[in-house]
VEXZAPA-113371 format. One line per field, with one value per residue (C-alpha): residue number from 1; residue in one letter; x, y, z negated. Coordinates in steps of 0.02 Angstrom, whole numbers. Example, Ala and Ser with C-alpha at 12.3 -4.5 7.8 and 13.67 -1.06 7.14 Angstrom:
residues 2
resi (1,2)
resn (A,S)
c1 (615,684)
c2 (-225,-53)
c3 (-390,-357)
//
This chain:
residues 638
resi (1,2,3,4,5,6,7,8,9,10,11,12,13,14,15,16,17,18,19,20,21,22,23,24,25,26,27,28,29,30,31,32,33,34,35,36,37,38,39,40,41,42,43,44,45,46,47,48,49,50,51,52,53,54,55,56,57,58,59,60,61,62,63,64,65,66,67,68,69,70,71,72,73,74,75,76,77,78,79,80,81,82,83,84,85,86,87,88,89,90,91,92,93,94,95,96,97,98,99,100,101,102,103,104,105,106,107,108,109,110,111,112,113,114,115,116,117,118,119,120,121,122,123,124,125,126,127,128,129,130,131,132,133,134,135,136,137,138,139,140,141,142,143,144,145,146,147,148,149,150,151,152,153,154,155,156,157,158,159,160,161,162,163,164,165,166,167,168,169,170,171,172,173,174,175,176,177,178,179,180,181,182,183,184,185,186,187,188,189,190,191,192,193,194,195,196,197,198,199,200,201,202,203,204,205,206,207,208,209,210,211,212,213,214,215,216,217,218,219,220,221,222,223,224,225,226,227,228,229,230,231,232,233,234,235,236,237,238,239,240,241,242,243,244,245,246,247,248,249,250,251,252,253,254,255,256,257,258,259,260,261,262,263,264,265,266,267,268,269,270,271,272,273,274,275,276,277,278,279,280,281,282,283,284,285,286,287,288,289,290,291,292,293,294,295,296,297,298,299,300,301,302,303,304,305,306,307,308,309,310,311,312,313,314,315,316,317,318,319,320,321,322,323,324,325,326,327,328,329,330,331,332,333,334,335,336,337,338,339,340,341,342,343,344,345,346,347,348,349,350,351,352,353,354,355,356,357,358,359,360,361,362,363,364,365,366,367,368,369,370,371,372,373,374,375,376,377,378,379,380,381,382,383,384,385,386,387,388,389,390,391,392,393,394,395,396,397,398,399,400,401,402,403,404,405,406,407,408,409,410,411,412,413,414,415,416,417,418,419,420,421,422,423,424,425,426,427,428,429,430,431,432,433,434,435,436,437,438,439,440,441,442,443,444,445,446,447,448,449,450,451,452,453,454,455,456,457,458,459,460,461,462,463,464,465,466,467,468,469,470,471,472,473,474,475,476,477,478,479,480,481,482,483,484,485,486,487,488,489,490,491,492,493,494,495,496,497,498,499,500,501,502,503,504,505,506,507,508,509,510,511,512,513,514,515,516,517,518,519,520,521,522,523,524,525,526,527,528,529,530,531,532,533,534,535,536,537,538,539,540,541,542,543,544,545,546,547,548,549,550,551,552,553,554,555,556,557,558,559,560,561,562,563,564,565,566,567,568,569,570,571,572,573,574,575,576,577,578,579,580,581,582,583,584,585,586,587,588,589,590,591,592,593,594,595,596,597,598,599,600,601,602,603,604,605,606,607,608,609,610,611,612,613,614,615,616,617,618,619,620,621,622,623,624,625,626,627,628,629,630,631,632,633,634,635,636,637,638)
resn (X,X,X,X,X,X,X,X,X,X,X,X,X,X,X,X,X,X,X,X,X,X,X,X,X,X,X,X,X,X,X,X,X,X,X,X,X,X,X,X,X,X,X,X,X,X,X,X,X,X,X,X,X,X,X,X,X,X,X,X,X,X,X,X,X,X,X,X,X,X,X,X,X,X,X,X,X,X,X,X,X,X,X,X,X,X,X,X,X,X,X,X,X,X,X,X,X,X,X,X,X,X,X,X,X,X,X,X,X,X,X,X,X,X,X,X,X,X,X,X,X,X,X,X,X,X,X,X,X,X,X,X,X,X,X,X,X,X,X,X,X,X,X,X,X,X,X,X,X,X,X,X,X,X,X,X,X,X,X,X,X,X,X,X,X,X,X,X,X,X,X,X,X,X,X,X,X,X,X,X,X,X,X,X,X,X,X,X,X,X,X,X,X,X,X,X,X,X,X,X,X,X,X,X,X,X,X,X,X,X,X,X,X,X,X,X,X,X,X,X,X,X,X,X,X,X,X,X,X,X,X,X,X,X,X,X,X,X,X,X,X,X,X,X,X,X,X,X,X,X,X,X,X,X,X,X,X,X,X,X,X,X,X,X,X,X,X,X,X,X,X,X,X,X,X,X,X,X,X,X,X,X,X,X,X,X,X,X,X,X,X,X,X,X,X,X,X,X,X,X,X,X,X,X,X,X,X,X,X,X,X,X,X,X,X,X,X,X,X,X,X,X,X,X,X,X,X,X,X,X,X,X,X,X,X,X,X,X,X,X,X,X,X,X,X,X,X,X,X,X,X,X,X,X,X,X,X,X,X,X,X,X,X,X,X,X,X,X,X,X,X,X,X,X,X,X,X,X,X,X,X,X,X,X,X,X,X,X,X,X,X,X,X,X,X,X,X,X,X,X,X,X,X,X,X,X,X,X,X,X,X,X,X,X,X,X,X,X,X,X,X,X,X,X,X,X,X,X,X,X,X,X,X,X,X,X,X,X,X,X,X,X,X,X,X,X,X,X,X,X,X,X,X,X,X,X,X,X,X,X,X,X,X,X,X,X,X,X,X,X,X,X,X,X,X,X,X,X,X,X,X,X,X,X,X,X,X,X,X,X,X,X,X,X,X,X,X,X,X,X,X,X,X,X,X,X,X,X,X,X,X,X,X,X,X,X,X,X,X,X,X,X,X,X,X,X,X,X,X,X,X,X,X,X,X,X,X,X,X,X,X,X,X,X,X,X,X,X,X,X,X,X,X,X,X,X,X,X,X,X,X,X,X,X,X,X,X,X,X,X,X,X,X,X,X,X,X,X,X,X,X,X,X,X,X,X,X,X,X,X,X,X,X,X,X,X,X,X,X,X,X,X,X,X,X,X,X,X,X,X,X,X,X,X,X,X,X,X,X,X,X,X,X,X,X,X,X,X,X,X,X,X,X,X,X,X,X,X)
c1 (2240,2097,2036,2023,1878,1789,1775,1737,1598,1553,1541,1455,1329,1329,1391,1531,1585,1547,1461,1572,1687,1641,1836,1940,1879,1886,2061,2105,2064,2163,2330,2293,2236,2125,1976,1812,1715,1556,1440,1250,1091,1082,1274,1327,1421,1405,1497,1633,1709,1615,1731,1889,1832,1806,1970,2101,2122,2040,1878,1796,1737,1583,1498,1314,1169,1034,991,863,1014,1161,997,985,1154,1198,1038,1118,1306,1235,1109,1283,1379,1468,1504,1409,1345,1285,1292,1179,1072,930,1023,1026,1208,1204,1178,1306,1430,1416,1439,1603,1650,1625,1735,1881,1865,1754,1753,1664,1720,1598,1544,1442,1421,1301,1398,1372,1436,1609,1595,1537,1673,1632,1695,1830,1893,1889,1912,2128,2097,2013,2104,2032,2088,1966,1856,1705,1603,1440,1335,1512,1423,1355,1533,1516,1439,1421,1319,1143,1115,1264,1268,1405,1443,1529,1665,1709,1750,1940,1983,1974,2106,2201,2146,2144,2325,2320,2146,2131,1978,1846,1729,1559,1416,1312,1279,1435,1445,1656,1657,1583,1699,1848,1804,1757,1934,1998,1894,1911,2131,2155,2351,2326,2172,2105,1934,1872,1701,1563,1488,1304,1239,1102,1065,904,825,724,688,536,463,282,196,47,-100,-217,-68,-201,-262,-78,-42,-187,-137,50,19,-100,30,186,157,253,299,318,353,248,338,254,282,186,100,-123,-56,10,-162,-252,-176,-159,-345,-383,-255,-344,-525,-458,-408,-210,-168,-72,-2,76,249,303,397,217,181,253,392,270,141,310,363,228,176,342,345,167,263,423,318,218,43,39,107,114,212,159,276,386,561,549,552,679,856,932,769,816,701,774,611,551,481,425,461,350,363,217,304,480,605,719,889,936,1019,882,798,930,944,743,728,877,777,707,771,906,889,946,777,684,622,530,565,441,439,266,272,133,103,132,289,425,342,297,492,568,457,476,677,649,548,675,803,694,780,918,823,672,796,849,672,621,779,744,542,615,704,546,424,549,569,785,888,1022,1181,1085,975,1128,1081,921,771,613,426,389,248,285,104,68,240,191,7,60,221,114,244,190,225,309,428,456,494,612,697,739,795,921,972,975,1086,1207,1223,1122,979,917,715,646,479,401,536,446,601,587,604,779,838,1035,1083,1177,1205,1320,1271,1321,1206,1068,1068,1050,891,800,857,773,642,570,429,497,630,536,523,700,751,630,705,883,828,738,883,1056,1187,1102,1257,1349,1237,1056,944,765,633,431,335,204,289,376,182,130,272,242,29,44,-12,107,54,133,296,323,294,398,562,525,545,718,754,741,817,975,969,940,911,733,714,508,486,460,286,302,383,540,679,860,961,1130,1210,1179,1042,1143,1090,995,1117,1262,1171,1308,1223,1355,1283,1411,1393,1192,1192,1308,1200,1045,1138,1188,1027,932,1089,1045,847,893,966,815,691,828,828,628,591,727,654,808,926,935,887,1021,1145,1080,1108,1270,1336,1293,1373,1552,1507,1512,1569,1399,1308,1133,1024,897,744,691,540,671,758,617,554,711,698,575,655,766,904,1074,1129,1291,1167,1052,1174,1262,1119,1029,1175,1210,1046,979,1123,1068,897,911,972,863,708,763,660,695,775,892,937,977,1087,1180,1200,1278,1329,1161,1034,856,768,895,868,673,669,778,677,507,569,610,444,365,441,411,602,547,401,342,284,241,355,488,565,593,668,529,617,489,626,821)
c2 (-344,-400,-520,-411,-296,-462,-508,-349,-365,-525,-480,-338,-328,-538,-525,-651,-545,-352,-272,-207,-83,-82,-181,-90,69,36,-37,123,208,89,151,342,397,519,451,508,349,362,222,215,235,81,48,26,209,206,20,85,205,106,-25,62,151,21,-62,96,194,343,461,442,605,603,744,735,871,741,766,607,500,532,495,324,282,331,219,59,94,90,-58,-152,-82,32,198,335,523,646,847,946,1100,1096,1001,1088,1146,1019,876,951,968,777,728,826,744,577,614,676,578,428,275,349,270,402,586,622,806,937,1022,1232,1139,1156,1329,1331,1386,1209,1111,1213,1244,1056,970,974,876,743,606,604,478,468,637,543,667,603,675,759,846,966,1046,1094,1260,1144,1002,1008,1047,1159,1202,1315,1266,1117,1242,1248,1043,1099,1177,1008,962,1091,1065,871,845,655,617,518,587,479,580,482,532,428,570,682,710,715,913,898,756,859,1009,893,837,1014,1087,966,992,797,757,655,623,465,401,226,232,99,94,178,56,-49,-189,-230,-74,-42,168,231,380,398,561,558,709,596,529,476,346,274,256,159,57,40,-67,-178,-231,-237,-357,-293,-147,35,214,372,516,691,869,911,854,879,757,616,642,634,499,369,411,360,199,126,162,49,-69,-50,-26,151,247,442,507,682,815,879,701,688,562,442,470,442,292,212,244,190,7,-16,-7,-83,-249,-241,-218,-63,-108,79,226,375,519,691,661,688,493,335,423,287,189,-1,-109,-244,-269,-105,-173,1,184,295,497,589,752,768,808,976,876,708,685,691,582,453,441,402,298,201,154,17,-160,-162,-357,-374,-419,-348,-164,-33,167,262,452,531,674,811,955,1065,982,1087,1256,1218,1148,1317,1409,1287,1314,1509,1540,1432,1573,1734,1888,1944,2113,1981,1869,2003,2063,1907,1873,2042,1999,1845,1912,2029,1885,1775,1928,1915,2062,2100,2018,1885,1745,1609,1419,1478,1367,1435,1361,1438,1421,1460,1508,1624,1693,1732,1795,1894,1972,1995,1861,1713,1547,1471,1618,1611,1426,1452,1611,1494,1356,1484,1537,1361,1316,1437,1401,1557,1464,1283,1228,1087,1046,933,881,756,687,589,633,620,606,620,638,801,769,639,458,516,666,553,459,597,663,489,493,658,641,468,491,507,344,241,354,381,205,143,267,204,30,64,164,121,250,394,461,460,522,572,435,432,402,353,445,351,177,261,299,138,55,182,169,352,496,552,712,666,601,758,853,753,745,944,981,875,954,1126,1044,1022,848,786,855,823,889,823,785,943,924,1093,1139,1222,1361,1365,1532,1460,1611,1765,1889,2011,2138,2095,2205,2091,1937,1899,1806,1885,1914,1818,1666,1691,1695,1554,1439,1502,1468,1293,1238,1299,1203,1039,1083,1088,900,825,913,833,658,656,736,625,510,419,394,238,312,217,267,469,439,358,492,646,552,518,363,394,194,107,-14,11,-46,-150,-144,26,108,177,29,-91,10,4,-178,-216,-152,-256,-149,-153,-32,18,41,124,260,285,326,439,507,567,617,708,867,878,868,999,1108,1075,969,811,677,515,479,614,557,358,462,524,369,242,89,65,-38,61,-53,-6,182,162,76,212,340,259,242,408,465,353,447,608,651,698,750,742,867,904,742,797,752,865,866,913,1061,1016,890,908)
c3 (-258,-151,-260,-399,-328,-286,-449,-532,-388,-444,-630,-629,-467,-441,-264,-215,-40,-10,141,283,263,69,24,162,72,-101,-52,27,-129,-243,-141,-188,-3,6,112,215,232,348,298,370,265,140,175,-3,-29,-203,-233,-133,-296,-454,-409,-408,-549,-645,-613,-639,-811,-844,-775,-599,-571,-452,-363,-304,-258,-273,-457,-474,-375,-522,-661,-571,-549,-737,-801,-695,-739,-928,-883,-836,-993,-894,-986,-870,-904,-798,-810,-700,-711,-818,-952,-1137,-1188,-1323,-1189,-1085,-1220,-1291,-1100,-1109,-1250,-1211,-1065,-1185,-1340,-1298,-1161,-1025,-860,-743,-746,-615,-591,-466,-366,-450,-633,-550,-581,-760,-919,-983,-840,-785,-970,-990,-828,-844,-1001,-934,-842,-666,-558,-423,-380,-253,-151,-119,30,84,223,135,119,290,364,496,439,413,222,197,16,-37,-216,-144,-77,-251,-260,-173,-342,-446,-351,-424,-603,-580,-448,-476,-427,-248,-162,-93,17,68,203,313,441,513,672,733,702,536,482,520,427,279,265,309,146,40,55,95,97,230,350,346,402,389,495,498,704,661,790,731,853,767,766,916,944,1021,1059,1089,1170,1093,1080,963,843,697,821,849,674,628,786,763,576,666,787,693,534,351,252,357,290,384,381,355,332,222,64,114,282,153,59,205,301,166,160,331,339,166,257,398,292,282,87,68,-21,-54,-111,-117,-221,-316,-395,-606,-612,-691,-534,-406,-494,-511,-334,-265,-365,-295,-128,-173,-247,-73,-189,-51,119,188,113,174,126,135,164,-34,-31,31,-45,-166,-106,-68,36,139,235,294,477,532,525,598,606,594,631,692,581,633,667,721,543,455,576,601,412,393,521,463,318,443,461,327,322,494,577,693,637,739,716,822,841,884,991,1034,1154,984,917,998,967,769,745,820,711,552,585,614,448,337,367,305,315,194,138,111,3,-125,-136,-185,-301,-400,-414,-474,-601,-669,-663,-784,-882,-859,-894,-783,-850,-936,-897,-845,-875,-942,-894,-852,-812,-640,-532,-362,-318,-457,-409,-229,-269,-399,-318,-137,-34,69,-15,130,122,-58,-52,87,8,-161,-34,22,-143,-222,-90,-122,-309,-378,-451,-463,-422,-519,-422,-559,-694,-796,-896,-1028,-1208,-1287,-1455,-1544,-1731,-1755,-1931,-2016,-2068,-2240,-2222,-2151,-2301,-2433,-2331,-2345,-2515,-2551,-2430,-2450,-2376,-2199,-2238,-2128,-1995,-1972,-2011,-1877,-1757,-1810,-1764,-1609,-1521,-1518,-1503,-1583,-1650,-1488,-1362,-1319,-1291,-1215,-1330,-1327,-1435,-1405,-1442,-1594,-1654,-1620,-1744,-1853,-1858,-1869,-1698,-1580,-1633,-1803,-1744,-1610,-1765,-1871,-1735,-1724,-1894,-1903,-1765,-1859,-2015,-1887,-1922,-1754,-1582,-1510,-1315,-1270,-1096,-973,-870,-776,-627,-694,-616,-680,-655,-630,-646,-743,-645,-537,-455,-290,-171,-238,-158,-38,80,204,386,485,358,373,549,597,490,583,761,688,635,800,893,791,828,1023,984,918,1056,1184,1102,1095,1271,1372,1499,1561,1432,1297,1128,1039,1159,1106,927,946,1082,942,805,907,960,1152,1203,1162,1286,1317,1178,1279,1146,1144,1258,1397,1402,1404,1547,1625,1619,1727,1871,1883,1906,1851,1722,1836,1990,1883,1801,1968,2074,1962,1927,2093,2140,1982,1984,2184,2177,2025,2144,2293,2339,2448,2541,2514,2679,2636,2465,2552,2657,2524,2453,2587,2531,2432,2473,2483,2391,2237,2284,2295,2113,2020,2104,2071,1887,1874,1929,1820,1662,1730,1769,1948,2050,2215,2308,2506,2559,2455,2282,2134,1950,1838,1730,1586,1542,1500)
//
């Protein structure tokens, strides 16, 4: 069996041997056992059910939140001649019914849904029709309340089990901690448990992090130093503006991603990065998923990120050749205060959330009981001035409610135009037959897209007008009036920011945001906050070791190439002595001040000159103070 996934490998993506873990999962998955595989950033996660899916009969059903992800995935499954389709909010219910149909009726090998479609008529109605053999959960943390982007429509994802028995599940993260991993399994009903983990250790990657009050002059440093391509992290979209500004003044070619750019701005901006025609990326964590850059040599953050998820996930984006890569974390005297408030204001206050839900509602003009798939052109802004809310509250408040399946936000959706024949080929023929003068038209459209009568396909305007020597003008209004005519279907390409209502407007009191549920998730993300403060104040302990430790992985060596352990290096002490004697003397000298002929009492059997170097480091990285002859633990750290 084996050698069967190596060739559909082969065929299809031109690799003769897979990346670890990649066959003992897919192999796993070939036997019918359900499976939670934990692969790092850039590990491959998506190879690991496309495989199997293309070798066994029927539908791979494939659940993913990241809208843009399942778009790119479907495009390269069709690139390959792979039958794909994706349904997700935002979609027409003409789009979302061929999908369905291709699913029943036609050849389609992958359906790739977001996660508050389970709940739709359409999929549920349909779903026990379809022959599902493999349901794949992409980003399967988000099923738990205990992961960092909890979203509850995947606690719907247990129910296709029961519409679609047969199916082998395939659940797929790169960042679960061991509680998270067990509650995935637990929610998602596996038959058995089974977890085939990839170490997150990366021996190449060395972790740093830098306390810095002037951070604008480390980042034009850190480029000069470290040759190759680098992402800078932000928080918010004015820094990426005003940072790439600064790097290209010093000479380092930038550029700037985030959410607020039109697809055609984002893509353009990330080939100019991808080609190496920019060497810097500067960015909102709006960019690097599904991006794939072998030789990323640096990641720097800007600001901290609220949990070491997030953070381990971006800086993993470093070094996926193998060679040496740098992630550096820059932390200020401000950092720790704005990240407890940043984590504070993302939960706002239930009677604050229905407020906004029910303006909401009156600005889109919705009547109660109505309003469900319906897509809207909203402008956050306008929204807040108008309604008397802060923006940052208002974002945050549709966070919450996107989250929990009641609406979907579509920052800019720039989508392409897209095109299918509603009518008959027999019918197409008597309208150029009675309409001559628009025969060319739709015979040129005929020619330039393929598969018209099956599916929507994206179309150019433009490069339709061009063909035709006619304005695009003249061929939107042509495609509009077939469109009308019920010929065809035309959908033109969306420039404005857009807002879905997933489900039909309820009344705001019925928002049940219950308080328990609301307030665990608050504890749990100011518990995953505490982590990352830990991880970036600690003095003494190998970064790589931290990361490891909070993802299960409590067995790793010292990493030797980050900034404790390089420090650590040159004093020539052994990691045993090292661990041992601050070990002993930290919990005492927490409790009372010692001098250091006390602490060498304490510790017989070791030399001084051992006891005078771990105490001399310790110093050295602020983990103690001295004071009046005596030694101290300085309580500004952990």
């Amino acid at each position: 069996m084996a050698q069967i996934p190596r060739q559909i490998l082969q065929k299809y993506w031109g690799f003769s041997s897979f990346w670890p873990m990649q066959e003992e999962i897919i192999l796993s998955v070939l036997t019918g056992r359900d499976t939670l595989a934990l692969l790092p950033t850039g590990g491959g996660k998506s190879v690991c059910y496309q495989v199997p899916g293309i070798m066994m009969p029927g539908l791979t059903l494939v659940i993913s939140p990241l809208i843009a992800l399942m778009a790119d995935q479907v495009n390269a499954l069709k690139k390959k001649g792979i039958f794909a389709a994706a349904i997700f909010s935002g979609m027409t219910a003409t789009e979302m019914s061929v999908a369905i149909d291709n699913a029943l009726f036609g050849n389609l090998k992958f359906l790739y849904l977001s996660p508050e479609r389970l709940e739709t008529d359409l999929i549920r109605v349909n779903l026990p029709r379809m022959k599902v053999n493999i349901l794949a959960v992409d980003e399967a943390h988000c099923i738990s309340q205990w992961g960092y982007d909890f979203r509850p429509p995947y606690l719907k994802i247990a129910e296709v089990r029961r519409l679609a028995p047969s199916a082998t599940i395939l659940a797929l993260t790169a960042t679960a901690t061991l509680d998270v991993a067990e509650d995935i399994q637990n929610k998602l009903l596996f038959r058995k448990k089974h977890v085939i983990k990839s170490s997150f250790i990366r021996k190449n990657l060395s972790y740093s992090v830098l306390y810095e009050e002037d951070k604008l002059k480390r980042i034009k440093a850190i480029p000069g130093k470290i040759k190759g391509s680098g992402i800078i992290y932000v928080r918010s979209r004015k820094k990426t503006r005003e940072i790439a500004g600064i790097l290209n003044k010093s000479g380092i070619s930038s550029e700037l991603y985030h959410a607020g750019l039109s697809t055609a701005d984002r893509m353009k901006k990330q080939a100019s990065w991808m080609s190496g025609a920019k060497r810097v990326m500067i960015a909102t964590n709006a960019f690097g998923m599904g991006i794939d850059k072998p030789d990323v040599r640096f990641v720097i953050h800007y600001d901290p990120p609220d949990c070491l998820e997030s953070y381990f996930q971006e800086a993993g984006r470093a070094g996926r050749d193998g060679k040496k890569s740098w992630a550096v974390l820059l932390f200020g005297p401000e950092d720790q205060e704005n990240l407890t408030r940043q984590v504070q204001d993302a939960f706002p206050e239930l009677k604050t959330i229905r407020q906004i839900y029910d303006a909401l509602g009156n600005y889109l003009q919705i009547a109660a009981g109505s309003g469900r798939d319906a897509i809207f052109t909203f402008h956050l802004v306008d929204f807040a001035r108008q309604y008397g809310f802060q923006p940052l509250i208002v974002f945050n408040t549709l966070k919450i409610l996107e989250r929990d399946g009641y609406i979907m936000l579509h920052d800019y959706t720039e989508s392409e135009s897209k095109i299918m024949i509603r009518a008959s080929r027999e019918d197409i023929y008597k309208y150029q037959v009675e309409a001559p003068a628009h025969e060319p038209f739709i015979k040129t459209l005929l020619r330039s897209y393929p598969g018209l009568f099956s599916d929507f396909q994206k179309i150019s305007e433009s490069d339709l007008a061009r063909r035709l020597g006619m304005s695009v003008a003249d061929v939107r209004n042509i495609l509009l009036r077939l469109s009308g005519m019920e010929l065809l279907e035309y959908i033109p390409k969306r420039t404005d920011p857009s807002l879905v209502f997933i489900t039909e407007r309820i009344d705001a009191r019925d928002i049940s945001l219950t308080p328990g549920n609301y307030r665990l998730r608050k504890e749990s993300a100011l518990e995953r906050l505490r982590s990352m403060i830990l991880y970036a104040t600690s003095q003494v302990n190998c970064r790589s070791q931290m990361l490891l430790s909070y993802f299960g992985e409590t067995d790793s060596k010292r990493c030797g190439i980050c900034d404790i352990c390089l420090k650590r290096n040159r004093i020539e002490l052994s990691d045993l002595d090292f661990e041992y004697i601050s070990g002993q003397i930290l919990p005492r000298l927490a409790r009372s001040p010692m001098t250091l002929e006390q602490i060498t009492e304490i510790l017989p059997g070791i030399h001084e000159d051992k006891i005078i170097k771990a105490v001399q480091w310790l110093m050295d990285n602020d983990r103690l103070k001295y004071r009046d002859k005596k030694l101290f633990v300085n309580q500004l750290f952990p």
